[in-house]
RODOVEX-718096 format. One line per field, with one value per residue (C-alpha): residue in three letters; x, y, z negated. Coordinates in steps of 0.5 Angstrom, whole numbers. Each point is the difference from the previous one (the first is absolute). Layout:
// residues N
marro	c(ala, ...) .
c1	c(X, ...) .
c2	c(Y, ...) .
c3	c(Z, ...) .
***
This chain:
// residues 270
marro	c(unk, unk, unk, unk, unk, unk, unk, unk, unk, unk, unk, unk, unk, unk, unk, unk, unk, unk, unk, unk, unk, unk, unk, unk, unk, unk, unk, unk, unk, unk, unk, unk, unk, unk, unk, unk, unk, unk, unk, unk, unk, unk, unk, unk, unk, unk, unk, unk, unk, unk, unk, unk, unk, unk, unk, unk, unk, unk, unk, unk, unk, unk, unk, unk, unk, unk, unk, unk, unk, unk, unk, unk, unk, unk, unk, unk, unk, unk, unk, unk, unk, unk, unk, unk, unk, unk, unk, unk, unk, unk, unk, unk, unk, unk, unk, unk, unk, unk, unk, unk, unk, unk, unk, unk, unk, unk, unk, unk, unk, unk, unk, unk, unk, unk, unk, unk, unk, unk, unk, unk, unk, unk, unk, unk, unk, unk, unk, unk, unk, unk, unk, unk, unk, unk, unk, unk, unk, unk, unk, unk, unk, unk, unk, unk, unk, unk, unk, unk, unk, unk, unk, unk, unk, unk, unk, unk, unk, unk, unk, unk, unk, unk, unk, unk, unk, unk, unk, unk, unk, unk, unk, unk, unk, unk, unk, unk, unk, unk, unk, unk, unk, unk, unk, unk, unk, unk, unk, unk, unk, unk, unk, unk, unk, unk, unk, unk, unk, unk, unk, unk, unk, unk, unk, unk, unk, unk, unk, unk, unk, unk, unk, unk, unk, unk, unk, unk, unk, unk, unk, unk, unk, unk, unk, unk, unk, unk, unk, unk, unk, unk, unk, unk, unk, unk, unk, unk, unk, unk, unk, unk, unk, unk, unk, unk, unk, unk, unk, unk, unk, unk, unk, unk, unk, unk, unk, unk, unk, unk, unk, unk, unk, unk, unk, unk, unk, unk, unk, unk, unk, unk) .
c1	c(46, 2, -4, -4, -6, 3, -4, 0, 6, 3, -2, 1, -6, 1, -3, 0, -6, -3, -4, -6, -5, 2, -3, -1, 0, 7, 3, 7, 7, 0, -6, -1, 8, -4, -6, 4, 4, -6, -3, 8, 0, -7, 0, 8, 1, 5, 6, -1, -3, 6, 2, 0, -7, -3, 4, -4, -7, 1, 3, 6, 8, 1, 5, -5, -3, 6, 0, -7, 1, 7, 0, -5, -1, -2, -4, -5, 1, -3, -6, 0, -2, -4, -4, -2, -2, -4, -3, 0, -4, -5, -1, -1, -6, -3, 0, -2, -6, -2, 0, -6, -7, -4, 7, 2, 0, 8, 0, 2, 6, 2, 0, 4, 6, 4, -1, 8, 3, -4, 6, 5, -2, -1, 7, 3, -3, 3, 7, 1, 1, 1, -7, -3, -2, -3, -4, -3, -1, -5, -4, -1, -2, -5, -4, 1, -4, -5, 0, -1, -6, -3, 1, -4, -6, 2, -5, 6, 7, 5, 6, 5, 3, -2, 8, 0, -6, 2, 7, -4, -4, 6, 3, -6, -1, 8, -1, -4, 5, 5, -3, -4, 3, -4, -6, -1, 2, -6, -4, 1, 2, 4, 0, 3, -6, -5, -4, 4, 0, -7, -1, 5, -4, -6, 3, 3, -7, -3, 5, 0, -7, -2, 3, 3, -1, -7, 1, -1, 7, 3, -2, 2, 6, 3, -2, 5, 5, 0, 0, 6, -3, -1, -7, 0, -5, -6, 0, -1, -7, -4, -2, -7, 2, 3, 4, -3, 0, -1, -7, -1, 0, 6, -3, 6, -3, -5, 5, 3, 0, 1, 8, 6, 6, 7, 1, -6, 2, 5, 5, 4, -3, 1) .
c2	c(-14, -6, -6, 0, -6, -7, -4, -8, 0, 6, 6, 7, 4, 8, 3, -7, -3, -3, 3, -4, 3, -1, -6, -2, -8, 1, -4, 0, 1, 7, 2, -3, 4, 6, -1, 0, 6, 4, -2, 2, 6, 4, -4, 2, 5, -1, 3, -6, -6, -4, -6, -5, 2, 0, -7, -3, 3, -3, -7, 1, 1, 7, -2, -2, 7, 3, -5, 2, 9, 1, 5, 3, 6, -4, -5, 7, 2, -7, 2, 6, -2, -5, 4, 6, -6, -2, 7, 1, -7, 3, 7, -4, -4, 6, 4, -7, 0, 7, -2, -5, 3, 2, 0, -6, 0, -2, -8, 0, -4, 5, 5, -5, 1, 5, -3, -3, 6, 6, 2, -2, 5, 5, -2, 0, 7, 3, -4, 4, -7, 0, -2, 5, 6, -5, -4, 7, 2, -6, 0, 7, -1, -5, 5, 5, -4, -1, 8, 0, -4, 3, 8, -2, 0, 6, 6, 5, 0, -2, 5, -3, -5, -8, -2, 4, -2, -7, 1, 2, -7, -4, 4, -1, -7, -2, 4, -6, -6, 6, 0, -7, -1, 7, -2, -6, 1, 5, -5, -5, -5, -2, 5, -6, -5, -2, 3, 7, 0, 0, 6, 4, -1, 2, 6, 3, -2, 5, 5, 0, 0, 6, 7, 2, 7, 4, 2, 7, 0, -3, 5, 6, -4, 0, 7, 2, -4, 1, 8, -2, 0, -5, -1, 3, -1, 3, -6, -5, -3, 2, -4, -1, -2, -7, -2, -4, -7, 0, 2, 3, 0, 3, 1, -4, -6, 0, -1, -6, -7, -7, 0, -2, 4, -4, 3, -4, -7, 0, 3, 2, -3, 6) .
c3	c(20, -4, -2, 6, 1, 2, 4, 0, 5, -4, 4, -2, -1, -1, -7, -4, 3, 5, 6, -3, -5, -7, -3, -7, 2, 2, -6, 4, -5, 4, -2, -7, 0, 2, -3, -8, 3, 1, -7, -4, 3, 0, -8, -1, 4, 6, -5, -5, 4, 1, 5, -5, -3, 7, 2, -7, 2, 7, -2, 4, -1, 0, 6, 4, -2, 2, 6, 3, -1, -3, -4, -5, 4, 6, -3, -3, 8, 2, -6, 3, 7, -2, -5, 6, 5, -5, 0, 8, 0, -5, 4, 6, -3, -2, 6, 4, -5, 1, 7, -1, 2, -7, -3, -6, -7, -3, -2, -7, 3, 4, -5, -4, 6, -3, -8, 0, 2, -3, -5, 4, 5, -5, -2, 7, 1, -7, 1, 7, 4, 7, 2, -5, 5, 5, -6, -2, 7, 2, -6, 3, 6, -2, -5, 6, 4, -5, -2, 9, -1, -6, 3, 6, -5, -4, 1, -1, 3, -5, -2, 0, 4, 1, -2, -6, -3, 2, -4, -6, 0, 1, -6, -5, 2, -1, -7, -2, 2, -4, -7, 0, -7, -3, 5, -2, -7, 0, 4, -5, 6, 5, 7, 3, -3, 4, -4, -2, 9, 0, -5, 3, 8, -4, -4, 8, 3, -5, 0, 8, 1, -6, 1, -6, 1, 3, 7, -2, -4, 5, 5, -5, -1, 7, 2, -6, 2, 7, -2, -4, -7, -6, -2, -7, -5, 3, 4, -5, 0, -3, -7, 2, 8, -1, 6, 5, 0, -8, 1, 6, 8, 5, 7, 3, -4, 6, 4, -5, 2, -2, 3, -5, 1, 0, -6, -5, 4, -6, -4, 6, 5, 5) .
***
């Protein structure tokens, strides 16, 4: 891959980084070039974003962005890899904190690691880029490590299996980050404020934590489903019985407790 990371004396890095963490002080004309690439391209899209709008954001030549990553291609593998270390180091976090006795609420700076690149993930995802499959692929594992965790507690067996359901999560999460514009016109605020992140962590808690349908319903549900059958209106709640988590209680919420699933640690901070 071109544009490869240069050191102080010029040595080449694979993947357009360095092998150290990415950090947000890092203010080199490398990474400010990097740091402009990766705002034209999730506010542009890679098609529109140009080496001279890049080269003007960065406050550089567009030849020493040419000279420091080649050719546009190589400048979005470089944000590409750069974006996916950053997930990595956001996974590994998160398992490190599970690892601690008691376990550790989320400080609001590490929910707020993944904030510059929310679109651009969803971007890249949509874009097919070459580091899609992985960047997906890791959220995955680090929600199914969560799911591992939340199984364990559960009364009853799951009916499908922990990487399914954690695809879905990763889905649903990334559908925020899709249509921020229409959520956060419905909101009336910005989901990328701090505020409009707030809400949304306070808006997943809630959804996580209260079922949205009574267990009974559910269990008819799957039976139907695991015979081959879609639930028809006979299987609708009642209009007196409201689903639980909106006036009553499920069962399962004995076995509830305070842990927050990567999902609510931010718009798609999986």
């Amino acid at each position: 891959m071109k544009g490869a990371g240069d050191g102080a004396a010029g040595r080449k890095t694979p993947g357009g980084i360095g092998r150290s963490a990415p950090e947000s002080e890092d203010l080199t004309a490398r990474a400010r070039i990097r740091d402009a690439a990766l705002k034209h391209f999730t506010d542009s899209g890679f098609a529109k974003a140009t080496i001279r709008e890049i080269a003007r954001t960065a406050g550089v030549s567009p030849g020493l962005v040419r000279h420091h990553f080649g050719s546009k291609e190589d400048l979005r593998d470089a944000c590409d890899a750069y974006v996916l270390q950053a997930l990595h180091r956001f996974n590994d976090q998160a398992l490190e904190r599970e690892r601690q006795p008691g376990g550790v609420e989320p400080e609001v700076a590490d929910r707020h690691t993944l904030d510059p690149f929310q679109r651009y993930l969803v971007n890249a995802l949509w874009d097919d880029s070459s580091v899609a499959a992985p960047m997906f692929d890791e959220m995955v594992k680090m929600v199914d490590r969560w799911l591992a965790r939340a199984d364990a507690e559960r009364p009853d067996e799951p009916r499908v299996d922990r990487t399914t359901r954690a695809a879905l999560m990763v889905a649903q999460s990334l559908g925020i980050a899709t249509f921020h514009e229409h959520i956060s016109r419905t909101m009336g605020m910005d989901i990328f404020s701090v505020e409009g992140d707030r809400t949304i962590a306070l808006a997943l808690l809630d959804i996580y934590s209260h079922p949205l349908v009574s267990p009974e319903y559910a269990a008819s549900a799957q039976e139907n489903l695991a015979g081959g059958h879609t639930p028809g209106p006979e299987h609708h709640l009642p209009d007196d019985q409201p689903p639980a988590g909106a006036g009553g209680t499920s069962p399962s919420d004995e076995h509830r407790d305070e842990k927050t699933s990567p999902m609510t640690e931010g718009r798609c901070h999986v």
